[in-house]
FITOR-404823 format. One record per residue (C-alpha): residue in three letters; x, y, z. Coordinates in Angstrom, 1 decimal. Each point is the difference from the previous one (the first is absolute). Layout:
<pts>
res;u;v;w
ALA;X;Y;Z .
...
</pts>
This chain:
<pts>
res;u;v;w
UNK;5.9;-8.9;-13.6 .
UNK;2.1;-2.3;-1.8 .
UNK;3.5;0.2;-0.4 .
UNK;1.2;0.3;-3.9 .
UNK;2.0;-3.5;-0.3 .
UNK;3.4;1.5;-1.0 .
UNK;0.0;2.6;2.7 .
UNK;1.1;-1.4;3.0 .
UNK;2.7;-2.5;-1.6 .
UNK;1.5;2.5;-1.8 .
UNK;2.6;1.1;2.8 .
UNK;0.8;-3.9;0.8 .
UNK;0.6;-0.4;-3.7 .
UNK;2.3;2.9;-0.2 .
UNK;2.1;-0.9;3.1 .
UNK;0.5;-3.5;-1.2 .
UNK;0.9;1.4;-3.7 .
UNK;2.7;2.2;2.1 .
UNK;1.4;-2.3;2.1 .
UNK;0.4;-2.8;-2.8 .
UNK;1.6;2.7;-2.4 .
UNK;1.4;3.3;1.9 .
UNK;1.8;-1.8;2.5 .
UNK;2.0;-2.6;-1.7 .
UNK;0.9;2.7;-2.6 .
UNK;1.2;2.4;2.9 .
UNK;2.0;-2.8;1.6 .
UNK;1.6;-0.5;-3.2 .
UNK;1.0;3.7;-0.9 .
UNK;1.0;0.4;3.9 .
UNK;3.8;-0.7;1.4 .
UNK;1.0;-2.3;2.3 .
UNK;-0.4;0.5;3.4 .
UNK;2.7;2.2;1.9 .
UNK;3.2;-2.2;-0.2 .
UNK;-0.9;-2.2;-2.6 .
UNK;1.3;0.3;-3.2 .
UNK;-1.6;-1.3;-3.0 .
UNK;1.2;-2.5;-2.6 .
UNK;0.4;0.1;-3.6 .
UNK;-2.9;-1.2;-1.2 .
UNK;-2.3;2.0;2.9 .
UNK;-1.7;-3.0;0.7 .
UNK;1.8;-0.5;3.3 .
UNK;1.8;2.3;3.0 .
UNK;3.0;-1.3;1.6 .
UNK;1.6;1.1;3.5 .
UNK;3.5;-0.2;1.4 .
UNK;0.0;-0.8;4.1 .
UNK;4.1;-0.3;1.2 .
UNK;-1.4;-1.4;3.2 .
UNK;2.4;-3.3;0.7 .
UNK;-2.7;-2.5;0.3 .
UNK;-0.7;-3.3;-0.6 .
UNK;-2.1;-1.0;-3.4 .
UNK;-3.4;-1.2;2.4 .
UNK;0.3;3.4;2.1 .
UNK;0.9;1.7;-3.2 .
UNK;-3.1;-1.6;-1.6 .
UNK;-2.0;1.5;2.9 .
UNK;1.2;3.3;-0.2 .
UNK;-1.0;0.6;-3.4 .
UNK;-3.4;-1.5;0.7 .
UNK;-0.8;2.4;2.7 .
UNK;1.6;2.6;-3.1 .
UNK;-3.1;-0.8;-1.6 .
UNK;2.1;-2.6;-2.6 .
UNK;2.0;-3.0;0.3 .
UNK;3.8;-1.2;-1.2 .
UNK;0.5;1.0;-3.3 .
UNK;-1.2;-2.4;-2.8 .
UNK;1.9;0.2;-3.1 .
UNK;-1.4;-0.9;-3.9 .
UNK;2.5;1.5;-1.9 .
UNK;3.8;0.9;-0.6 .
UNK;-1.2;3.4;-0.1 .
UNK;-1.3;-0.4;3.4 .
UNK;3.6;-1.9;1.3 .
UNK;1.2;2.7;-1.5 .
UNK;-1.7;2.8;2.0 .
UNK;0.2;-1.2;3.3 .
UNK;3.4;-0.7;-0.3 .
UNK;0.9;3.6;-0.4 .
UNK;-2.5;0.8;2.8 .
UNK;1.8;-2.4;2.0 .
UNK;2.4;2.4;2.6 .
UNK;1.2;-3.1;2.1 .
UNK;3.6;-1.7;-1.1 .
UNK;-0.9;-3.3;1.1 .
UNK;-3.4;0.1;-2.1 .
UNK;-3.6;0.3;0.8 .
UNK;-3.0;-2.4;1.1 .
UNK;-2.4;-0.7;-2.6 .
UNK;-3.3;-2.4;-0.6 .
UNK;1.8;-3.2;-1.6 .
UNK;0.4;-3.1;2.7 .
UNK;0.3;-3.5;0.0 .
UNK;-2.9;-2.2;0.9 .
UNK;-0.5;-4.1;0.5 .
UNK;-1.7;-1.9;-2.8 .
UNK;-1.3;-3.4;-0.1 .
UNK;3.1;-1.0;-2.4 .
UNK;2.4;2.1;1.8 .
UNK;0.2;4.2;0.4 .
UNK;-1.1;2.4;-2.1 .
UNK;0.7;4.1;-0.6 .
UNK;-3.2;2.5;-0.2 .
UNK;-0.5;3.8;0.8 .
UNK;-1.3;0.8;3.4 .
UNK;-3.3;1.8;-1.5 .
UNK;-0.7;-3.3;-2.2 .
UNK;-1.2;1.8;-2.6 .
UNK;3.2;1.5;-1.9 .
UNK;1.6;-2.5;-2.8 .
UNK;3.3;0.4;-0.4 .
UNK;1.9;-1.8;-3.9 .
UNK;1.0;-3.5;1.7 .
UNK;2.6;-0.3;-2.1 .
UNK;1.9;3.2;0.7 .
UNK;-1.1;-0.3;3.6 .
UNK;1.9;-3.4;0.5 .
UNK;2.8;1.1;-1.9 .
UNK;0.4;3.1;2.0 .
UNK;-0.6;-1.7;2.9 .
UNK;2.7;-3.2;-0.7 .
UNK;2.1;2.2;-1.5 .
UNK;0.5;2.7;3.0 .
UNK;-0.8;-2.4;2.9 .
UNK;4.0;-0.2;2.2 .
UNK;-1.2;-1.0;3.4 .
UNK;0.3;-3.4;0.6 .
UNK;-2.9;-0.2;1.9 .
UNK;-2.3;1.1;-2.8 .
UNK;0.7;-3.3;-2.2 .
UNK;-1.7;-2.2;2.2 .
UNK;-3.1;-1.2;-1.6 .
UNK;-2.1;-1.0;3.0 .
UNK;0.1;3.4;1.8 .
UNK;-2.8;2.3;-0.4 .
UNK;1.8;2.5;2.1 .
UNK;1.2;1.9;-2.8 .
UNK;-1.3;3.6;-1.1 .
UNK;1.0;2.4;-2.4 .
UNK;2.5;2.8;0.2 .
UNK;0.5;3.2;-3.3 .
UNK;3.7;0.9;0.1 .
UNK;1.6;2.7;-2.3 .
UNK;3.1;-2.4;-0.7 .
UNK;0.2;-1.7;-3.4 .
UNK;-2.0;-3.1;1.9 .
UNK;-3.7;1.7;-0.1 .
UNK;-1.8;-3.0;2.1 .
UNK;1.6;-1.3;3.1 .
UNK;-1.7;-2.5;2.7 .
UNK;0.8;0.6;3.7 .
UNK;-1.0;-1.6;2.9 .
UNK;-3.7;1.6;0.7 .
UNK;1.5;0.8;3.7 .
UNK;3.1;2.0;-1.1 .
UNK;-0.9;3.7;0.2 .
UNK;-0.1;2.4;-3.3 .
UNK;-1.5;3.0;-1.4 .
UNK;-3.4;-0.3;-1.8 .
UNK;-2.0;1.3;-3.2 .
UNK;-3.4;0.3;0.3 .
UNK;-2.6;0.0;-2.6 .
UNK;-4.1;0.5;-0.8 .
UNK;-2.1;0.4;-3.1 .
UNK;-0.7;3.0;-1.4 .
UNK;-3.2;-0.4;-1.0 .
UNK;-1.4;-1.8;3.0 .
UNK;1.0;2.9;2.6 .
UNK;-1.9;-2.1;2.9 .
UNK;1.7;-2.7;1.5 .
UNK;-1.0;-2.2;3.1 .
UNK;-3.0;2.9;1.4 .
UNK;3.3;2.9;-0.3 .
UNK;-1.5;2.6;-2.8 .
UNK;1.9;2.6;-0.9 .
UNK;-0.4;3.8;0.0 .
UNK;-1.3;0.4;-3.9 .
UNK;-2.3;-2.8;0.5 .
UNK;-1.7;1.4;3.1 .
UNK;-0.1;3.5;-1.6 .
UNK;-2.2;-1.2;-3.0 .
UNK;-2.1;-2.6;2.1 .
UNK;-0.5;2.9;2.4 .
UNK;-0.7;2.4;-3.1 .
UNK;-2.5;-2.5;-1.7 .
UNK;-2.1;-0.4;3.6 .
UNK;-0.1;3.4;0.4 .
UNK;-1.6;0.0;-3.1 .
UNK;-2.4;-2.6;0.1 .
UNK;-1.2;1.9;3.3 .
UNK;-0.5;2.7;-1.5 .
UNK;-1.9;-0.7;-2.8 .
UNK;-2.3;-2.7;2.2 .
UNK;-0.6;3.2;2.1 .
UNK;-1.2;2.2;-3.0 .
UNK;-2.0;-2.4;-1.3 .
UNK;-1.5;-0.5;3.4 .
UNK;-0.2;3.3;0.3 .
UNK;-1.3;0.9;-3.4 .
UNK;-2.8;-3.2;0.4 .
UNK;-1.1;1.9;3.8 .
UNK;-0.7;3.2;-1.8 .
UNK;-1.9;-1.6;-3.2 .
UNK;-2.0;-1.8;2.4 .
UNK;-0.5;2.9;2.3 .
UNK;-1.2;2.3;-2.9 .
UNK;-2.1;-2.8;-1.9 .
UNK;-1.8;-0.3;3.2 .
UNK;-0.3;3.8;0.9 .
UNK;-1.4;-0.3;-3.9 .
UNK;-2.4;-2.6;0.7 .
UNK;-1.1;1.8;3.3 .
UNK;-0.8;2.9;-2.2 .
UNK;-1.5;-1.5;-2.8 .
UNK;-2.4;-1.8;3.0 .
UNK;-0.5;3.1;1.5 .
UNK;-0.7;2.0;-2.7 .
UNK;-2.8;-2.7;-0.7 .
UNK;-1.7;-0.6;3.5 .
UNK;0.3;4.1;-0.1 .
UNK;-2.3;0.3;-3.5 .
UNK;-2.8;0.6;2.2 .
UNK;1.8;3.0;1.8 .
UNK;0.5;2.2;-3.1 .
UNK;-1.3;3.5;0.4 .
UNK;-2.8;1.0;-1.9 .
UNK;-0.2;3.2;-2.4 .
UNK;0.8;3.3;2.3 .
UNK;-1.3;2.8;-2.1 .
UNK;1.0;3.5;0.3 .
UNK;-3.4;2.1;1.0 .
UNK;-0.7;3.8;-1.1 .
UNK;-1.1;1.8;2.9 .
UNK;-3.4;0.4;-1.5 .
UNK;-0.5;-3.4;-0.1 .
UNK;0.5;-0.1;3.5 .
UNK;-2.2;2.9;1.1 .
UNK;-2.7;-2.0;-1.9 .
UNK;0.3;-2.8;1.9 .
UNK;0.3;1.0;3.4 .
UNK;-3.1;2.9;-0.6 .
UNK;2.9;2.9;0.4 .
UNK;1.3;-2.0;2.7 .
UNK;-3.2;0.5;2.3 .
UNK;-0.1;-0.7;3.9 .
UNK;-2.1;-2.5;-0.7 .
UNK;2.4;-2.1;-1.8 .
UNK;2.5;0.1;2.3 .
UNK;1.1;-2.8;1.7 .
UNK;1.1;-0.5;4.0 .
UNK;4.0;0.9;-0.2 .
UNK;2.8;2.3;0.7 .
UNK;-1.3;4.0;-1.3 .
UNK;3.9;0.5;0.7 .
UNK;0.8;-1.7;-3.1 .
UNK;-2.7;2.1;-2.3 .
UNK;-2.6;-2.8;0.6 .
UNK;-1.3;-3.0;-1.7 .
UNK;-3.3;0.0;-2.6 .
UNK;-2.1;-2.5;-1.4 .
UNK;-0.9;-0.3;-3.8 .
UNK;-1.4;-1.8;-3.0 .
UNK;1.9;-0.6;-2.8 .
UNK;-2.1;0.2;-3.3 .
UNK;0.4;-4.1;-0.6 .
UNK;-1.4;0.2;3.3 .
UNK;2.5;-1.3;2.2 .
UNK;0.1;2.0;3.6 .
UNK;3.5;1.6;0.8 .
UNK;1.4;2.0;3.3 .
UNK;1.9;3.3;-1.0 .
UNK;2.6;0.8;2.6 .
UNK;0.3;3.8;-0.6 .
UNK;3.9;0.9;1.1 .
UNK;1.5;3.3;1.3 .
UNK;1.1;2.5;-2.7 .
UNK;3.6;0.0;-0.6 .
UNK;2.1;2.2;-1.6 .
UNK;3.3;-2.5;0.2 .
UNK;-1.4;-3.0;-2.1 .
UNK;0.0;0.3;-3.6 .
UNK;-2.7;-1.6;-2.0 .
UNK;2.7;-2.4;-1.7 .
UNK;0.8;-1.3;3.9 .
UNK;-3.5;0.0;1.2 .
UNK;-0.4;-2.4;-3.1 .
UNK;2.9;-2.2;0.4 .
UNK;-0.4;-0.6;4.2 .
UNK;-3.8;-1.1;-1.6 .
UNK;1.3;-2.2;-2.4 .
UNK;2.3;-1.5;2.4 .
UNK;-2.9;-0.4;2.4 .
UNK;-2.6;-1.1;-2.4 .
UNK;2.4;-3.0;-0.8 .
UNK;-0.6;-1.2;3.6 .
UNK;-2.9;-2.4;-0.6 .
UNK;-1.0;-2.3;2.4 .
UNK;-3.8;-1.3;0.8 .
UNK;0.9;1.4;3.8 .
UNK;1.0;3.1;-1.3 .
UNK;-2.1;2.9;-0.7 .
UNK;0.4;0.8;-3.8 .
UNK;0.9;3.1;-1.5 .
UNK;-2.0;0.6;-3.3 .
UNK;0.8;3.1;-0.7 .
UNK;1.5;3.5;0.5 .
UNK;-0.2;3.9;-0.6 .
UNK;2.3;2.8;-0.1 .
UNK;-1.6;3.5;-0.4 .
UNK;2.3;3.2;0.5 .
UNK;1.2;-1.2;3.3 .
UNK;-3.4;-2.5;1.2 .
UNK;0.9;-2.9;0.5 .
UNK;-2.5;-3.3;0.0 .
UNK;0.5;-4.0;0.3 .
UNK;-3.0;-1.9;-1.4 .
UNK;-0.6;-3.1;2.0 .
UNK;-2.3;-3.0;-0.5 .
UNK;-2.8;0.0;2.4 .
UNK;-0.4;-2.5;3.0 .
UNK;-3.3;-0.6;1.3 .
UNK;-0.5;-0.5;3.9 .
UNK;2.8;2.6;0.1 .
UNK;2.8;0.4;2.8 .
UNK;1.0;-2.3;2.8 .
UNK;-0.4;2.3;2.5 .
UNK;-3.3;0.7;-0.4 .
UNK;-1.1;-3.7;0.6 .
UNK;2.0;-0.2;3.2 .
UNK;-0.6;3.0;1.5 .
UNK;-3.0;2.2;-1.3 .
UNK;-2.8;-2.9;-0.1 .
UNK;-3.4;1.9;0.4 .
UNK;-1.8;-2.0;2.7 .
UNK;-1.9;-2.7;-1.5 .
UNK;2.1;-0.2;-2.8 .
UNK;1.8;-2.7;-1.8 .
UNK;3.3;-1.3;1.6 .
UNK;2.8;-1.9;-1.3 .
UNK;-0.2;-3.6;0.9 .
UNK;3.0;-2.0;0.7 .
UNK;0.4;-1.5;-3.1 .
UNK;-0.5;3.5;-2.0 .
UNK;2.9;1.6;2.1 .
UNK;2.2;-2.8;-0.7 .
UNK;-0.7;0.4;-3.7 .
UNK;0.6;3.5;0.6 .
UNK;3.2;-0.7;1.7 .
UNK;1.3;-2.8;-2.7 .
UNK;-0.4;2.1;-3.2 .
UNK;1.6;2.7;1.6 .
UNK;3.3;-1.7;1.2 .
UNK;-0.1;-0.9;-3.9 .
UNK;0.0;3.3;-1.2 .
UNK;2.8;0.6;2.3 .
UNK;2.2;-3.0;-1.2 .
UNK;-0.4;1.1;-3.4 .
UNK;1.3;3.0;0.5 .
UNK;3.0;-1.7;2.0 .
UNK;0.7;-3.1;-2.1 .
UNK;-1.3;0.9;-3.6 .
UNK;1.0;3.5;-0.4 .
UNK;3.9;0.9;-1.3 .
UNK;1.1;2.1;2.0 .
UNK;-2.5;-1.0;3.3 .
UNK;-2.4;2.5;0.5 .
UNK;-0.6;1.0;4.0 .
UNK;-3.8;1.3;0.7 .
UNK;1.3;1.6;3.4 .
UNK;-3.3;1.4;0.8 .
UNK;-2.1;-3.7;0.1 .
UNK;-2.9;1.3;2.5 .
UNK;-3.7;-1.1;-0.1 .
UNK;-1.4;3.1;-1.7 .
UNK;2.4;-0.8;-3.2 .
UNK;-1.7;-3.1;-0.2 .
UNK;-3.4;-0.8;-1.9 .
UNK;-2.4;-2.8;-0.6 .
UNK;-1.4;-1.1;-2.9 .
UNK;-3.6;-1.5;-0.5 .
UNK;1.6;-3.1;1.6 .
UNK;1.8;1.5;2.7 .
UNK;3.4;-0.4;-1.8 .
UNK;2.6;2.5;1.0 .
UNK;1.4;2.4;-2.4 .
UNK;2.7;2.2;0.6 .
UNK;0.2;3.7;0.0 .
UNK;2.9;2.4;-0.5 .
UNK;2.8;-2.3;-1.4 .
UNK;2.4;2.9;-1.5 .
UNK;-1.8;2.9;1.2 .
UNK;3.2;1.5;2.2 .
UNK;0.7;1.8;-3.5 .
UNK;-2.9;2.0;-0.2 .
UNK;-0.7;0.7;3.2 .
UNK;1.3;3.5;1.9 .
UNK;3.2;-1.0;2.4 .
UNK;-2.5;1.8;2.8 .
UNK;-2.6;-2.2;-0.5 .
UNK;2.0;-3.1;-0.2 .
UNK;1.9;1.2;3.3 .
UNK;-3.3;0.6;1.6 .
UNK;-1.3;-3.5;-1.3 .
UNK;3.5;-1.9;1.8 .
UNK;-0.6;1.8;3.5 .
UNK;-3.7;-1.3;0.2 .
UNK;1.4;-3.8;-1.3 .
UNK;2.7;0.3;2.7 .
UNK;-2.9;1.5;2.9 .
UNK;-2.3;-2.5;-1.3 .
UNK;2.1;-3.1;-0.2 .
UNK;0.5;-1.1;-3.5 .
UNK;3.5;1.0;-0.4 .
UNK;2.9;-2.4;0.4 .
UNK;2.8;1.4;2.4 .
UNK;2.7;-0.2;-1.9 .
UNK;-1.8;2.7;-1.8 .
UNK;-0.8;1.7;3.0 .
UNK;3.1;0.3;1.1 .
UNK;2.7;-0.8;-2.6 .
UNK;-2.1;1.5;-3.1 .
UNK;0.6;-3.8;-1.5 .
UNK;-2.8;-1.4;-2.0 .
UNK;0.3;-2.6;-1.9 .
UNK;-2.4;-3.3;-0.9 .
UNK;0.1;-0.6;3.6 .
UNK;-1.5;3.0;0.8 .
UNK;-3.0;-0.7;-1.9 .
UNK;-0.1;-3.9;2.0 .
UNK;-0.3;2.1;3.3 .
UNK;-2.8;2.2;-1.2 .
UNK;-1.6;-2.8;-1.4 .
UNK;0.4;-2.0;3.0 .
UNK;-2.1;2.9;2.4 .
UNK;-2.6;0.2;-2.7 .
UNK;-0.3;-3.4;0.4 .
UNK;-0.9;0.0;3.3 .
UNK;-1.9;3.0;-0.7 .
UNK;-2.4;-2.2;-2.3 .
UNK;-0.2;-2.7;2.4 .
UNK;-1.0;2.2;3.1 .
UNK;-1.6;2.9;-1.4 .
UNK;2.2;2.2;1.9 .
UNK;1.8;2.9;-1.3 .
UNK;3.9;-0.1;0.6 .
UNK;-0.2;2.9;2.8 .
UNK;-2.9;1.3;1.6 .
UNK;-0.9;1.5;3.1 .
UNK;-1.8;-2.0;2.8 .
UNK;-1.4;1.4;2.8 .
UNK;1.8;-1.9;3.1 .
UNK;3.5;-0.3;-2.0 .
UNK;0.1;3.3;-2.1 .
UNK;1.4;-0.4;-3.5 .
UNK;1.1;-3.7;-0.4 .
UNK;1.3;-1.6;-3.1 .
UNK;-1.0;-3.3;-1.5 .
UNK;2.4;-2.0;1.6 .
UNK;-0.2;1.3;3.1 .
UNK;-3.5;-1.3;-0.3 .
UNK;0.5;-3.4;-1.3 .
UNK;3.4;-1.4;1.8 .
UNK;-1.9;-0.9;3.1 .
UNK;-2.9;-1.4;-1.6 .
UNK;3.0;-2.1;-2.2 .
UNK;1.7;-0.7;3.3 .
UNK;-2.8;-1.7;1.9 .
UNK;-0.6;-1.7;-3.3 .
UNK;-3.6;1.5;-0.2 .
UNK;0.2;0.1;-3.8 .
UNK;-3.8;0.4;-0.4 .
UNK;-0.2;3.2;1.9 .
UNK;2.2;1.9;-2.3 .
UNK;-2.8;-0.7;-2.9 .
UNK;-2.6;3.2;-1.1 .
UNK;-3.2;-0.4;2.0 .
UNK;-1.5;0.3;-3.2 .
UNK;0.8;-3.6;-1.5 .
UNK;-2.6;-2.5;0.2 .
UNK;1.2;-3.0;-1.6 .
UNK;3.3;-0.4;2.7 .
UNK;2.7;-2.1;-1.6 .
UNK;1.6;-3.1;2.0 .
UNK;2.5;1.6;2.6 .
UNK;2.7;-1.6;-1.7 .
UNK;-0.3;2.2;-3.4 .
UNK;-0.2;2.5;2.2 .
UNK;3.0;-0.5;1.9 .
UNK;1.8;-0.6;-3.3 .
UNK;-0.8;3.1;-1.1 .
UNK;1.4;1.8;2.3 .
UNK;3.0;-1.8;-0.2 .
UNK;0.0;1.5;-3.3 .
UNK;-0.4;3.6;1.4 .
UNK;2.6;-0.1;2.4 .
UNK;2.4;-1.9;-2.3 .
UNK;-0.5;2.9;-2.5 .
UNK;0.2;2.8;3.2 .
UNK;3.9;-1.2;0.8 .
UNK;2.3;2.8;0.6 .
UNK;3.0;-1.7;-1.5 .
UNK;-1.0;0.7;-3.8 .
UNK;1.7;-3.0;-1.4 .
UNK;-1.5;-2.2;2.3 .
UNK;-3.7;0.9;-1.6 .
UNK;-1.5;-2.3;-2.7 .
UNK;-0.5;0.8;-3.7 .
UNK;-2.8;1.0;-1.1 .
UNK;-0.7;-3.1;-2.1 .
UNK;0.4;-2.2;3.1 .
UNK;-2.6;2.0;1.5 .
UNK;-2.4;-0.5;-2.9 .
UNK;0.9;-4.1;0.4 .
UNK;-0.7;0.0;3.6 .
UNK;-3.1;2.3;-0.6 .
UNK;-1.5;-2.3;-2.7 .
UNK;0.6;-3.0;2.3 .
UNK;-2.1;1.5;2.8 .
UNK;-2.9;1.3;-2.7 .
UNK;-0.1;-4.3;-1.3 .
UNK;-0.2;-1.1;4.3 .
UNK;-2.5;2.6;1.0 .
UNK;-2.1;-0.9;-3.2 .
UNK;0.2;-4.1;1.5 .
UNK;-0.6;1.0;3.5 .
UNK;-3.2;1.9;-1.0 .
UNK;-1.2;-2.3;-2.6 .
UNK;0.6;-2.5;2.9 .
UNK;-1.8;2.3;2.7 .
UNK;-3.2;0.0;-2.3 .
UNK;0.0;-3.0;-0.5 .
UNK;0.2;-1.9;2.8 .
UNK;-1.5;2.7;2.6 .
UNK;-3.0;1.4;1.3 .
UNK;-1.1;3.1;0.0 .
UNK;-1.4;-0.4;3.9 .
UNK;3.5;-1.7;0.7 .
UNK;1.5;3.3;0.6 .
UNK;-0.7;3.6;-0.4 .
UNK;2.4;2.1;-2.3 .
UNK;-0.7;3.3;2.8 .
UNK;1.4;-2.0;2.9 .
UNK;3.9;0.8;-0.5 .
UNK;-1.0;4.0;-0.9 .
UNK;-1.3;0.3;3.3 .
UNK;2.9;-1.5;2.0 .
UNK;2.3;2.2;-1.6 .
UNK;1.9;3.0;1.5 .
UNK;-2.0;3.4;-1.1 .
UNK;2.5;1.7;-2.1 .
</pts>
């Protein structure tokens, strides 16, 4: 951003415009300092000292006063310091003789002050009655006020007197000694150059701060056109009887009967829906039931499973959802017929990508963050190209608190659940990272997160996988059912990834949208290494069965 050319100068200008015109004009409405006393014309301040001293130590003195031997211009002046003067003999002031080239001469100490010459020297002549003073040659001569008839009298500069001191007025600093007034307003007019500096600094951080969070928007909202929701339309209950053939057993699809059950359908353009039939309540209101939908609806994301639609009829609830293909997760890692298909290595990392995308969304795109906190494999489903989409987003609201509690105690027995949640009832972003993290390894191993084995009894993930980590046999922890193995070093990454994600410290999990980063890395170097592998390999080089049967039955 540029800054507007006037902006910044603006406090220097000011300060300079104070301190050219505020403080002269306050050090000329001001007094003189404590025991000074001004003179008639308030252009100068004048100060009586009875100290006995001679006129060089009394020339000092009034230095380290802040001033210097009084300097006299007028008769008004003479006439002032003569009635200031408290000493009978007289009192010191600036005038002294000095050598010349032709002879001696008479000036003021400050050798500024011009005194009339010709009253001066007449004065002087005039009231000079020490013998000593007459001689022409000495420069030893200095100035004494007296309040006799004689005004100017010269004295030996050793003999001791009284002194009058004097300073300008105007010019209240005088060799590096400022006085009190001066300092206020220099102290005054930094003050305030420092504090407007700081609110234009100030006021520049927060315009930057919010044209940025604008541009971020603005950006966002563009890269996010693609992420709009479609049209959710509200269905008649007819409408969905139609569809679903009266909801017939032989639309239903695998799920939870707890929940009221899930049912396939055809719309009449004839796209193919799922109809998640929820418990009858008696506590949600139609005009709820439509807003927690709405609010839902608006959480579009490619990983996401959409909602199109929704029907409320006296108390039945139903959630139209789009319909994915090769269906849940679950299925493909654990209810494989034998002889069926299998997911390859590259299909589960796919799977496993998308779906840490759908999660980030949630986490990073969504105001306020949205928590999942039931990420499992049977809320997951693939698509035609094994793409993950994710179920349930925002379901807690429509589900019965018995069924939800009954849901959590499974997740906790079976392993998905983050500890903190366990134990603490925390749950946050980092609750979904854990869960994520054992469906990870869930993916990659085709175990389930608990199960029972024979020699061991019931035995969780980790418990499985730790020693095989430990003795850094990464390719053992793999499903028996991959073909295509990956290089061990993807693999070890990998579950790097898991157990980076499976920390007990919360804070100390990634983001989401790390995990994606690190996840999209390893889909680009397992691509290379296979591309490379059929490339430059034989098929009679090696046989892809050999590692499945050195591995540990599980």
């Amino acid at each position: 951003m540029a800054t507007p050319p006037a902006l910044v100068p603006l406090p220097v200008f000011l300060a300079a415009f104070l301190l050219f015109v505020g403080t002269p004009a306050l050090a000329r409405s001001s007094s003189c300092p404590e025991g000074w006393q001004i003179s008639p014309d308030q252009n100068k301040c004048f100060m009586y000292i009875s100290n006995s001293l001679s006129w060089d130590r009394s020339e000092a003195l009034c230095h380290n006063n802040s001033g210097h031997l009084a300097a006299l211009s007028s008769v008004q002046e003479l006439n002032f310091v003569k009635s200031l003067c408290g000493s009978t003999s007289g009192c010191w002031v600036g005038g002294h003789h000095y050598n010349t080239s032709t002879g001696t001469g008479w000036k003021w100490s400050d050798d500024s002050s011009v005194w009339n010459d010709t009253v001066l020297r007449g004065l002087l002549h005039a009231n000079c009655s020490d013998a000593g003073c007459g001689v022409a040659t000495s420069n030893d001569l200095c100035t004494l006020v007296t309040n006799s008839r004689a005004s100017f009298t010269q004295k030996r500069c050793s003999e001791s007197h009284g002194l009058i001191c004097m300073m300008n007025h105007v010019d209240r600093c005088y060799h590096n000694h400022c006085h009190k007034e001066y300092l206020i307003a220099l102290i005054a007019v930094s003050g305030f150059i420092l504090a407007t500096t700081l609110a234009v600094v100030v006021w520049l951080l927060v315009y930057r701060r919010n044209k940025k969070r604008r541009r971020s928007r603005e950006a966002l909202g563009a890269s996010a056109a693609a992420l709009v929701a479609p049209q959710w339309k509200v269905f008649t209950s007819e409408e969905l009887r139609s569809i679903t053939k009266n909801f017939s057993e032989g639309n239903r699809l695998p799920g939870n009967a707890k929940t009221g059950g899930t049912y396939s359908g055809i719309l009449p353009d004839g796209s193919k829906v799922a109809i998640k039939r929820l418990k009858r309540s008696s506590l949600q209101r139609k005009r709820d039931f439509y807003s927690e939908i709405r609010r839902v609806a608006k959480l579009y994301h490619p990983n996401l499973v959409a909602v199109k639609g929704c029907c409320y009829d006296h108390g039945d609830r139903f959630i139209v959802y789009e319909f994915v293909a090769n269906g849940p997760l679950d299925v493909w890692l654990h209810h494989i017929p034998r002889g069926g298909r299998s997911l390859d290595w590259a299909m589960r990392m796919r799977a496993a990508t998308t779906l840490a995308q759908g999660i980030a969304f949630l986490h990073d795109k969504v105001k306020p963050q949205v928590v999942h906190r039931d990420i499992r494999a049977s809320n997951v489903l693939l698509d035609e190209e094994f793409g993950s989409h994710l179920m349930g987003v925002g379901l807690s609201k429509f589900v019965p608190w018995e069924v939800m509690h009954e849901r959590t105690v499974k997740a906790a027995s079976y392993g998905y659940l983050a500890p903190e949640f366990i134990y603490r009832n925390e749950l946050t972003t980092k609750s979904d990272v854990y869960s994520f993290g054992v469906l990870l390894l869930e993916i990659i191993s085709g175990r389930r997160p608990a199960q029972s084995v024979e020699s061991v009894g019931w035995q969780t993930i980790f418990e499985w996988a730790t020693p095989l980590v430990q003795s850094h046999r990464y390719l053992d922890l793999l499903d028996p059912l991959i073909q295509d193995l990956p290089d061990v070093g993807v693999v070890q990454k990998v579950v790097d990834l898991v157990y980076s994600c499976t920390q007990h410290v919360p804070t100390v999990r990634p983001r989401m949208s790390h995990v994606v980063h690190q996840l999209q890395q390893l889909e680009l170097k397992s691509a290379a290494s296979e591309q490379q592998l059929r490339s430059g390999t034989s098929t009679s080089a090696t046989s892809p069965m050999l590692p499945l049967e050195v591995r540990t039955p599980r």
